[in-house]
Structures are given as structure tokens and as C-alpha cells.
C-alpha atoms as an extended CHARMM CRD file, in Angstrom:
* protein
*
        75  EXT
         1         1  UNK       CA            -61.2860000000     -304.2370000000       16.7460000000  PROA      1               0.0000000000
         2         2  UNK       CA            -57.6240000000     -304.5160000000       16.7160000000  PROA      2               0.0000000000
         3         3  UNK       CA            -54.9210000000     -301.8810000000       17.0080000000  PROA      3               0.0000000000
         4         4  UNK       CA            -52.6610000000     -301.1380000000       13.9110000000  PROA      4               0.0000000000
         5         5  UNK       CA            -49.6830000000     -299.3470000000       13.8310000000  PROA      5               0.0000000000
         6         6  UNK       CA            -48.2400000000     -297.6620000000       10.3180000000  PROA      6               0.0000000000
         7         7  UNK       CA            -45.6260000000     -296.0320000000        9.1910000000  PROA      7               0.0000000000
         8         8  UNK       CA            -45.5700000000     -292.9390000000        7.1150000000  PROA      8               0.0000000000
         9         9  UNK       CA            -42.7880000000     -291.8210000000        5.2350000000  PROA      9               0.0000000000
        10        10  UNK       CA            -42.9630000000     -288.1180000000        4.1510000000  PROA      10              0.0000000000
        11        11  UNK       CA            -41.2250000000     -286.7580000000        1.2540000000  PROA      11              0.0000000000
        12        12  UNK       CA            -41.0720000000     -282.6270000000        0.3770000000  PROA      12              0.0000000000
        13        13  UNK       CA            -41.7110000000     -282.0920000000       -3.3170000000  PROA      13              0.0000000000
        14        14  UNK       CA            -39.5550000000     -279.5190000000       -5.2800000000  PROA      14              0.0000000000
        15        15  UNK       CA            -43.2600000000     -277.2670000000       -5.2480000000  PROA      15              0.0000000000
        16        16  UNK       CA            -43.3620000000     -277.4040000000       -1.6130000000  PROA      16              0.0000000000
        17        17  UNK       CA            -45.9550000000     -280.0490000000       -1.1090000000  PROA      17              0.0000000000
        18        18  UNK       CA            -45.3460000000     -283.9050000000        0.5480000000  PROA      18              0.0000000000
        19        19  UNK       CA            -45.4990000000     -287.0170000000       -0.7850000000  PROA      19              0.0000000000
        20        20  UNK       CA            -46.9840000000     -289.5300000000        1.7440000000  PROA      20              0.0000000000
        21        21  UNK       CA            -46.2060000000     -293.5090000000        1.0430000000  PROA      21              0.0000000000
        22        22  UNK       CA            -47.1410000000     -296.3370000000        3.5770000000  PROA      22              0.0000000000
        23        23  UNK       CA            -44.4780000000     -299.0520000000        3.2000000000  PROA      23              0.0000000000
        24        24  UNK       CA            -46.5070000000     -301.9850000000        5.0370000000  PROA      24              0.0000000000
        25        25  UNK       CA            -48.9390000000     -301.3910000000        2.4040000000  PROA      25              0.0000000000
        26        26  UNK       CA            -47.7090000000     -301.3540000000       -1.0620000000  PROA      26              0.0000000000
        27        27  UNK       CA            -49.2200000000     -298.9750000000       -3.3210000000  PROA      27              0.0000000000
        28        28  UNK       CA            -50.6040000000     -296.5410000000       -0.3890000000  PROA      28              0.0000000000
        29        29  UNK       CA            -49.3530000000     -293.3680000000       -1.5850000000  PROA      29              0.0000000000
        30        30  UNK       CA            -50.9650000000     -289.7630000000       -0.9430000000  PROA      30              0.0000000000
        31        31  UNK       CA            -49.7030000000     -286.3560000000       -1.1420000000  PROA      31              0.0000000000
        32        32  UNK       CA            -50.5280000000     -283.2430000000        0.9230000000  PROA      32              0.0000000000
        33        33  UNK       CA            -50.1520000000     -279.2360000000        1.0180000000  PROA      33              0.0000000000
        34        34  UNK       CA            -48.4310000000     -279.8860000000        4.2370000000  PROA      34              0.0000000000
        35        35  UNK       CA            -46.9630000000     -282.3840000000        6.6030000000  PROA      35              0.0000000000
        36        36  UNK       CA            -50.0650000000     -282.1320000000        8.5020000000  PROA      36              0.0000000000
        37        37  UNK       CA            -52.4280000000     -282.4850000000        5.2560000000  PROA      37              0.0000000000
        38        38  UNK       CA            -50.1540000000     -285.3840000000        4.1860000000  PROA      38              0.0000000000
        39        39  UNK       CA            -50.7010000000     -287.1550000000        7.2460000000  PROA      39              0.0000000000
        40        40  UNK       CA            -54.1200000000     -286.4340000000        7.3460000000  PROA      40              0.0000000000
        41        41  UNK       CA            -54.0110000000     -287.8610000000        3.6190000000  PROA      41              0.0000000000
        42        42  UNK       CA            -52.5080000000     -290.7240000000        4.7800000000  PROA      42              0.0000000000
        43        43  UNK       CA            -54.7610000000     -291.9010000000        7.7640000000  PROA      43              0.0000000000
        44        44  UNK       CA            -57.8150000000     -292.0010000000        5.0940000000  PROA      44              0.0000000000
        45        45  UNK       CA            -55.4530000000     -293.7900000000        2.4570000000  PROA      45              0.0000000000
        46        46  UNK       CA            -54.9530000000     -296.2200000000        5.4170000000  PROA      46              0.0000000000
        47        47  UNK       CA            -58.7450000000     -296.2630000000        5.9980000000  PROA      47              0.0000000000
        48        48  UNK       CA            -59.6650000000     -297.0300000000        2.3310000000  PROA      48              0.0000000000
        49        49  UNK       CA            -57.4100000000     -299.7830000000        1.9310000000  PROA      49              0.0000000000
        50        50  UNK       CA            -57.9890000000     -301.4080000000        4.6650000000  PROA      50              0.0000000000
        51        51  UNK       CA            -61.2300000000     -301.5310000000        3.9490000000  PROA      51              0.0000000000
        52        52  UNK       CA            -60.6140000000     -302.9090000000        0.5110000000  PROA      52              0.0000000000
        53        53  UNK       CA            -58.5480000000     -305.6430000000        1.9610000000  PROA      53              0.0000000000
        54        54  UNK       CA            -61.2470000000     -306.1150000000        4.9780000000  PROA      54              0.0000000000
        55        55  UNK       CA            -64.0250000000     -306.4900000000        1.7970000000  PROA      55              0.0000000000
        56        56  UNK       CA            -61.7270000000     -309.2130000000        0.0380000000  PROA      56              0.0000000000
        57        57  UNK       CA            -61.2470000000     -311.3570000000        2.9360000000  PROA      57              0.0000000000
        58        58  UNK       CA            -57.2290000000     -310.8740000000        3.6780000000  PROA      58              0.0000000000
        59        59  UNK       CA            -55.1420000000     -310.5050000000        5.8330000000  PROA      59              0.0000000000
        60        60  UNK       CA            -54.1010000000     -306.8890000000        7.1530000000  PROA      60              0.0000000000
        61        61  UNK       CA            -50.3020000000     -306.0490000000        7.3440000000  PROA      61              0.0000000000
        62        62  UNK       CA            -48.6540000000     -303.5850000000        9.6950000000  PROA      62              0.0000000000
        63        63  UNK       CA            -46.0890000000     -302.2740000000       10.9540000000  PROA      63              0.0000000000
        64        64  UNK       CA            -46.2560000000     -303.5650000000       15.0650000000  PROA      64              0.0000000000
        65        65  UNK       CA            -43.3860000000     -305.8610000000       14.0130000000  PROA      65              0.0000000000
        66        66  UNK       CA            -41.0470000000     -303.7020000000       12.7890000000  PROA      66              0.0000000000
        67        67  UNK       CA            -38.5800000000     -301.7070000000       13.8090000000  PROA      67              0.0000000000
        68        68  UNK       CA            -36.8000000000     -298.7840000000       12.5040000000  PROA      68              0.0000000000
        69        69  UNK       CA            -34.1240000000     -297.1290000000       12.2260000000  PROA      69              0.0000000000
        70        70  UNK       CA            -32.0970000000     -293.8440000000       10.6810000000  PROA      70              0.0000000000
        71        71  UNK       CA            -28.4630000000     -293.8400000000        9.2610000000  PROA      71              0.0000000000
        72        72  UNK       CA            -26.9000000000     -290.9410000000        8.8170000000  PROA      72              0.0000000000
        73        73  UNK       CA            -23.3890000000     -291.1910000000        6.3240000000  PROA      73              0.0000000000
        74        74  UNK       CA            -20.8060000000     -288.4880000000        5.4420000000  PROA      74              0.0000000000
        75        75  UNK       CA            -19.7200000000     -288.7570000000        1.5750000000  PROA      75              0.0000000000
């Protein structure tokens, strides 16, 4: 089995909660009461599609490739 590496971008909702999205796979999108429950969210989102992709016969992106990076600007 091979390793996979995601990552999770977490958003905090207006009510509190977080929006989870998966960028290497498009459409993977979760929320959660928490940043823990989001992430936990997440992992099975991962799981599921994966799985779906696994049962179709492609190919599994990820994110081992890429590399990231923050960029803060004062307006």
C-alpha cells in the first residue's frame, strides 16, 4: 500500500464551525464543529474518495509533489 500525503485547508465559518476542502482532490469538501472534527471529517472524505477512484480504476492524486507556501501582504 502506498503512502499519500494531503493537504487540508481549513476555513472558520461566521457560526463558528470549519470548512474542510482537499485541493489535490477536487470536490473533497467537509465541514466540522471544530478544527479537530474537521480534520477528522476530512481523513474519511479522503478515505471515501479514494476508494471511489480505487473502484473506477484511476489514478490517485496527491499532494507528495507539492510544495507550499504562505504570503503574508500589508494593504
Amino acid at each position: 500500500m502506498q503512502q499519500l500525503t494531503y493537504k487540508i485547508l481549513l476555513h472558520k465559518e461566521a457560526d463558528g464551525r470549519y470548512t474542510a476542502t482537499i485541493p489535490a482532490l477536487p470536490g473533497c469538501i467537509t465541514f466540522g464543529e471544530n478544527v479537530d472534527h474537521a480534520i477528522l471529517m476530512a481523513k474519511e472524505a479522503i478515505e471515501i474518495y479514494i476508494e471511489e477512484l480505487q473502484s473506477r480504476g484511476e489514478d490517485i492524486p496527491d499532494d507528495s509533489s507539492t510544495l507550499e507556501y504562505s504570503l503574508s501582504l500589508t494593504a
